[in-house]
C-alpha positions in Angstrom: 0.0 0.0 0.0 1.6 3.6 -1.2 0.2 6.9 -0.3 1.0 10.3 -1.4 1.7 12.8 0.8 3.1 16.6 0.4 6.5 15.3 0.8 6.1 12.3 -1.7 4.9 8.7 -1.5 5.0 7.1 1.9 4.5 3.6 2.5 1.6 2.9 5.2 1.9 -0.1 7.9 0.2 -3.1 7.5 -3.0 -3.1 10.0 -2.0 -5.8 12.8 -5.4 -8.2 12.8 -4.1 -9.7 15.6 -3.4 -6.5 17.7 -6.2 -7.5 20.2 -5.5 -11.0 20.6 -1.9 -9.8 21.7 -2.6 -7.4 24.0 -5.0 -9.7 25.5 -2.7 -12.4 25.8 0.5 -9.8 27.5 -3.0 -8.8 30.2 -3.7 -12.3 30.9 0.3 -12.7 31.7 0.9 -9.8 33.8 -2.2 -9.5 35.6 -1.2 -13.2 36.2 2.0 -11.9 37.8 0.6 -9.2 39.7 -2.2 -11.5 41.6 0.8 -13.9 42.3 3.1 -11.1 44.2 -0.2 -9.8 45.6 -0.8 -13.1 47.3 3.1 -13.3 48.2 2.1 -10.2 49.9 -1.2 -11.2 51.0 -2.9 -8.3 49.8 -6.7 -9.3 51.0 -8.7 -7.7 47.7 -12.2 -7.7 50.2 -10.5 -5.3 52.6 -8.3 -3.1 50.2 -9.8 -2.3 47.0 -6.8 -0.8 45.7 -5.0 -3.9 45.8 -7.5 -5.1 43.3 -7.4 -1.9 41.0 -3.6 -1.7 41.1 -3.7 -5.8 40.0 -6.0 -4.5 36.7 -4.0 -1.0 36.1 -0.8 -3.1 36.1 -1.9 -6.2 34.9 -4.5 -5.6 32.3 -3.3 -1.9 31.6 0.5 -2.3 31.5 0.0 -5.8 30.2 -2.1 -5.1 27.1 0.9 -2.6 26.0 3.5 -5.3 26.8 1.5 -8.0 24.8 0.8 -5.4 21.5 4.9 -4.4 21.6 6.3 -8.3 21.8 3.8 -10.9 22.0 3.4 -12.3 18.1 0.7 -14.4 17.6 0.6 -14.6 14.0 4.6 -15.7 14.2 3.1 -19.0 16.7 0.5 -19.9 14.2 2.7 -19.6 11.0 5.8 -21.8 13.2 2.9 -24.5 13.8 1.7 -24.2 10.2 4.8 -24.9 8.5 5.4 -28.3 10.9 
């Protein structure tokens, strides 16, 4: 895909299709993480409710940037394809 632009032709990025599934997938793993050093800690998510909004900021927040930046899913599925 080219565009034209003022300065000349650019070339535009190819839309990620999977740029959900990644992000979901780096959540998952660091909201994992978080709940685990939470317990270490034995942060009680009843009595403090910020423990429990710091383990979905972190987690799910931080996590869903992590899993867009280095998870690839589409490299997984086209390893297992070509076995």
């Amino acid at each position: 895909m080219v565009q034209e632009s003022f300065f000349g032709r650019t070339k535009l990025k190819r839309i990620n299709k999977f740029f959900f599934i990644n992000g979901f997938i780096g959540s998952l793993i660091f909201y994992y993480f978080v709940r685990k050093i939470q317990t270490y800690y034995e942060v009680d998510i009843s009595i403090d409710g910020y423990g429990l909004a710091g383990a979905v900021w972190y987690g799910i927040g931080l996590g869903f940037v992590f899993g867009i930046k280095f998870i690839r899913v589409q490299e997984i599925i086209r390893y297992f394809k070509k076995k």
